[in-house]
N, C-alpha and C positions, 0 to 999 in steps of 0.2 A: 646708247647701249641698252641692249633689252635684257629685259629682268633675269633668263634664264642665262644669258652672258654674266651677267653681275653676278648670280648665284655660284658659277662655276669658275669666278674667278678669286671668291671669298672662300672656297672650297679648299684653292690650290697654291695659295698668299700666303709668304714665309713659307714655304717648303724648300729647301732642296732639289735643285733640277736632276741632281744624279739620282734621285731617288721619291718620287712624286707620290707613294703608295704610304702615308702616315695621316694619324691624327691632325684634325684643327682643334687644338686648347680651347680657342673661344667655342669651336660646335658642340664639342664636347660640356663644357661648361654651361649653355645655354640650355641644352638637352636635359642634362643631371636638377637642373634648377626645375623645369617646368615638369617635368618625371617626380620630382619630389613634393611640388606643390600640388598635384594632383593624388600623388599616393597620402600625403597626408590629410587631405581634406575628405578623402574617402575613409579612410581609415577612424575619421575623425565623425562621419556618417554614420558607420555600422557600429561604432562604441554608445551613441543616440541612440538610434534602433536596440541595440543588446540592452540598456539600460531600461527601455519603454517595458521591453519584453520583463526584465526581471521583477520590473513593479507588478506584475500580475503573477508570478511564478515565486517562490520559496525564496529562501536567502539562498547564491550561489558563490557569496565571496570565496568563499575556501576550493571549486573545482581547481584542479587543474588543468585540464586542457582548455588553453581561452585564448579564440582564432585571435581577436584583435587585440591584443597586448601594446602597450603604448611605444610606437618607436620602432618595435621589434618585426615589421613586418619586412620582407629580404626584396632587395634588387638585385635584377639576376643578369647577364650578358651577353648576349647570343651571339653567335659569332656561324654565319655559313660562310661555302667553302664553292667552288666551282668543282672541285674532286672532293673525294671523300678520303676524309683525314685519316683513319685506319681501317685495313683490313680484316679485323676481328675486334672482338672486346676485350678493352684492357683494365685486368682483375685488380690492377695494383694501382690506384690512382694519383699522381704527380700533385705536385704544393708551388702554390705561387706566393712570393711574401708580396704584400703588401703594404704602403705605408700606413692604413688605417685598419686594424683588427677591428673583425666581427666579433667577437667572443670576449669581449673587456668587462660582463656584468661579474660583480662581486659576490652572483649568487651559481658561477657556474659549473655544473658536474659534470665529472669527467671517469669514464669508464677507462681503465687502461689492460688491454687484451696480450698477455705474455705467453712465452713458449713455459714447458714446466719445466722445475716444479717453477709455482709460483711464488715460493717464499723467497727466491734469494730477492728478486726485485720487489717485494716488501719489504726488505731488510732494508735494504738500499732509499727507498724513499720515507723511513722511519732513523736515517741517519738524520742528524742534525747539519750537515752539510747542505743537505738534500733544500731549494728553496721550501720555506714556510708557507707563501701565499699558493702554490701549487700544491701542496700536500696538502689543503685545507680541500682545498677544489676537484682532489683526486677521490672520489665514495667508493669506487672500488673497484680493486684488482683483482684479476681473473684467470686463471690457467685455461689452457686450449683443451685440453683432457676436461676439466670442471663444467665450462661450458659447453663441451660438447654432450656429455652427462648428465648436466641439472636443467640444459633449455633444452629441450623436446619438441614442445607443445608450440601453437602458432600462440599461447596466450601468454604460457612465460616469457615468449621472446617479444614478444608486445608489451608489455609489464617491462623489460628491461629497456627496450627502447625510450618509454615513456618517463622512466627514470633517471635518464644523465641526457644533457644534450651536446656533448662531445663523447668518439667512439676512440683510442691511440691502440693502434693494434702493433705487435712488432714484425718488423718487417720482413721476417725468415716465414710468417707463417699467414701473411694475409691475405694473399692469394688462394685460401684453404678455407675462408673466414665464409664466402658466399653458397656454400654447401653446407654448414652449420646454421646460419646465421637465419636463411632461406630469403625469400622476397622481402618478409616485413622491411629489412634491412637496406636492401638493392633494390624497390620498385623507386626508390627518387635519390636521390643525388644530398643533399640536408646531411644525414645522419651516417653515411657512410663512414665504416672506419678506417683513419688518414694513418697513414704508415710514418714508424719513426723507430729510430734505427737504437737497439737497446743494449746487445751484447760491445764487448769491448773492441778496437779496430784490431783488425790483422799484424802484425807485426813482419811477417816474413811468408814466404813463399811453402813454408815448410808447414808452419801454422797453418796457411789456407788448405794443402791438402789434407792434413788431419783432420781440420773439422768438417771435412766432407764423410767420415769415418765414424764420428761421434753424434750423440745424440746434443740436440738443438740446445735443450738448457744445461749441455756440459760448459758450453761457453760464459764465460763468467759476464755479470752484467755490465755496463760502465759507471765510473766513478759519480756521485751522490750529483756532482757538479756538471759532470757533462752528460748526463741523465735530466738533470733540470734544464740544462738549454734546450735540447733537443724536444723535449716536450710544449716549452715556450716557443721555439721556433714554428710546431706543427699547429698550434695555438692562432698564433697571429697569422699564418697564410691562409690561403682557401684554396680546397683540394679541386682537383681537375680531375676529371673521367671520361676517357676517351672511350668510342663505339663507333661500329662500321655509321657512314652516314653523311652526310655532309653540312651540319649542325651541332654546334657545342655550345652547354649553355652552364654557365659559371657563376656562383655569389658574388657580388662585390660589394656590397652594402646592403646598409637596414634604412629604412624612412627614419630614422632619427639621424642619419648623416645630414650634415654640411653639402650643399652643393660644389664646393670645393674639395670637402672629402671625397666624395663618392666620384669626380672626375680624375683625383690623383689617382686613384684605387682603378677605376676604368683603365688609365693609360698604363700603369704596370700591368695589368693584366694583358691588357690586348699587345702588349709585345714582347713579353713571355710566349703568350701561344703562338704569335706568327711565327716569332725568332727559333722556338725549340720545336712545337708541334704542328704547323703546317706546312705539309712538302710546297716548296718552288716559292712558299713566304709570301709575300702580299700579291704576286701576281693572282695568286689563289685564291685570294679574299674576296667573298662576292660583295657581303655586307656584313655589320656590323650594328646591333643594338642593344636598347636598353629598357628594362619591363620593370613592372611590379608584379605581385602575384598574381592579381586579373585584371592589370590594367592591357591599355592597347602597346605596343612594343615604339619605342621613339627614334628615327634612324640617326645615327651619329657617321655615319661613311657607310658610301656605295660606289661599289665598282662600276664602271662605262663601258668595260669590255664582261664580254659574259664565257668567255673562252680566255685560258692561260695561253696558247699559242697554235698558231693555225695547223699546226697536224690534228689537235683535237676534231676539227672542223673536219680533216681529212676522212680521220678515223669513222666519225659517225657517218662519213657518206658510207663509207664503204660498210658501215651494219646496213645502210638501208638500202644498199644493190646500185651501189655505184650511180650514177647523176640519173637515175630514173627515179621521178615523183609521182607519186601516185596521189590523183586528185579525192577530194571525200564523194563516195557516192551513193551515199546517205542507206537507206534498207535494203536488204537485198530483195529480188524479185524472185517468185518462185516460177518452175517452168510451166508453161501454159500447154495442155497436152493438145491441144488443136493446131498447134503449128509447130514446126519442127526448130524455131526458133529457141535460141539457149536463154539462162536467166540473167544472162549479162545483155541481152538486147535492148540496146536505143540508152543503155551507161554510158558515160562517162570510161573513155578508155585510158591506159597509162601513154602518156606522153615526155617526150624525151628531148630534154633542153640542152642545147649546146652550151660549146664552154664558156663562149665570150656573157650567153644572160646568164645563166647561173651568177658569173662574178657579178655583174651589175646589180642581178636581186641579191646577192649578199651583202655589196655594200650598200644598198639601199636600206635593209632591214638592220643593219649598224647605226645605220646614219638616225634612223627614228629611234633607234632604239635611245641612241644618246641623248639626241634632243627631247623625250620622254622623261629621262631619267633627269636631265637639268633643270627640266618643268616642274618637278616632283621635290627636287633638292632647289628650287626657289621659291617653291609654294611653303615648305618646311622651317628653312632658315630662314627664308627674305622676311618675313614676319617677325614682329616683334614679340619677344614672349613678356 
């Protein structure tokens, strides 16, 4: 058996025959481990280097922003697609739970962004109902009117940024939040603020048309208790943000995870999004991996077909005019005014392949394609990490 046979047969061991398109536990696992041994021994580099550096520079203990913080640095999840997962950019971004929260430090601040006024959901989380260990953690709440008001400037809203590192914005008004808020906010995906659902449920049919009638903060808030779930709920997941494209790239851990952590956390995520956000599900999936902030990306699953299903195939023939190929012919020539000859003389001209090679060089260019990709995925796993 040769190596790329052996590779792609550890690929696709324990799976499901009705269904061949999931995670390997152990690839997964072997990936999260050497991704982490790598991110922390770099990490572990430039905390050396910072420290060289401060011995010649002032005391800096007390800055705050400080890139290499122990632990804290994110693994993130890439996930491309053979089509592109939506059509436009979606304002409102989706929450995946996970078994291992990013946000467990006992130091963390949390902005909570309300419809107005804003006092009744400060009443409410100044109840004693309301949990304790979240109310410590909540610095401060904020009306839509307030903030649209007191932040202006690119530098207050920099300033605000820089001061809480979770954004809970309510969910009647956060689609409204990227026109206040401006780019500081939406140039990366980190600090976005996760929607969480604050006014009380509907009761009836009669209710839902009225509050289409009234103003946002007529609706009264939710009870002190299911206010505190729902913020712990938006807490422990990690938000998703979908945009035209066919790349989605997701938190799933910090370098102070467990390599066991941070594969539980990979595999609920990666089928949340195939399951909910990509059309046609795994056939879609081109690949899937796994980074640190500047490390190299490490593959954990690769698709062998590069097409969901042969009308695709069909379809781009027919953008490129039907089975006519046009060969490369490199610069063009300009016309030579001493002969009547055109600038296409002595090219390369278009040539027109019947139907039977066409099919032959397509399967042809399958056929390597695959055995590439098995060479690639036994050069990766077959090794011992």
């Amino acid at each position: 058996m040769t190596v790329a046979s052996m590779a792609t047969t550890t690929m696709t061991q324990g799976r499901p025959q009705e269904t061949p398109y999931q995670l390997d536990p152990d690839q997964t696992l072997k990936a999260s481990q050497a991704l982490l041994q790598h991110v922390q021994a770099e990490t572990k580099r430039l905390q050396e280097v910072s420290s060289k550096r401060d011995l010649l520079q002032a005391d800096t203990s007390d800055a705050e922003d400080d890139s290499v913080t122990d632990g804290e640095a994110p693994i993130w999840l890439t996930l491309t697609t053979k089509q592109h997962i939506v059509d436009h950019n979606k304002l409102k971004p989706s929450k995946i739970s996970v078994p291992h929260s990013l946000n467990k430090s006992p130091d963390l601040r949390i902005c909570l962004i309300t419809t107005d006024p804003q006092r009744a959901i400060k009443n409410v989380v100044a109840e004693p109902a309301f949990p304790g260990h979240l109310r410590s953690c909540i610095t401060r709440i904020i009306g839509f009117t307030k903030l649209k008001n007191r932040y202006k400037t690119f530098e207050s809203r920099r300033q605000l940024l820089a001061e809480h590192d979770v954004f809970l914005a309510d969910d009647r008004i956060v689609t409204r939040l990227p026109a206040i808020l401006g780019k500081i906010f939406y140039k990366g995906t980190a600090k976005r603020p996760i929607p969480i659902v604050i006014a009380q449920a509907e009761k009836s049919k009669k209710d839902s048309q009225q509050k289409s009638s009234k103003r946002e903060g007529a609706v009264p808030p939710s009870s002190p208790s299911a206010l505190g779930k729902e913020i712990e709920k938006a807490i422990d997941a990690v938000p998703v943000t979908l945009r035209p494209g066919t790349l989605v790239a997701v938190r799933v851990g910090l370098a102070s995870f467990k390599p066991e952590q941070l594969a539980e956390n990979v595999a609920a995520v990666v089928k949340s999004l195939v399951e909910k956000h990509v059309v046609k599900g795994w056939r879609n999936v081109r690949g899937i991996h796994i980074k640190g902030q500047s490390s190299t990306a490490v593959p954990i699953w690769l698709a062998d077909d590069l097409w969901t299903d042969a009308d695709d195939i069909a379809s781009l023939k027919a953008i490129d005019g039907g089975n006519e190929i046009e060969e490369d012919q490199g610069p063009k020539r300009k016309r030579n005014p001493a002969t009547t000859k055109g600038p296409q003389a002595g090219a390369r001209k278009r040539t027109k392949v019947d139907g039977s090679d066409e099919k032959q060089e397509a399967k042809k260019v399958a056929e390597d394609r695959k055995s590439k990709l098995a060479a690639q995925k036994a050069k990766i796993f077959g090794e011992e990490v």
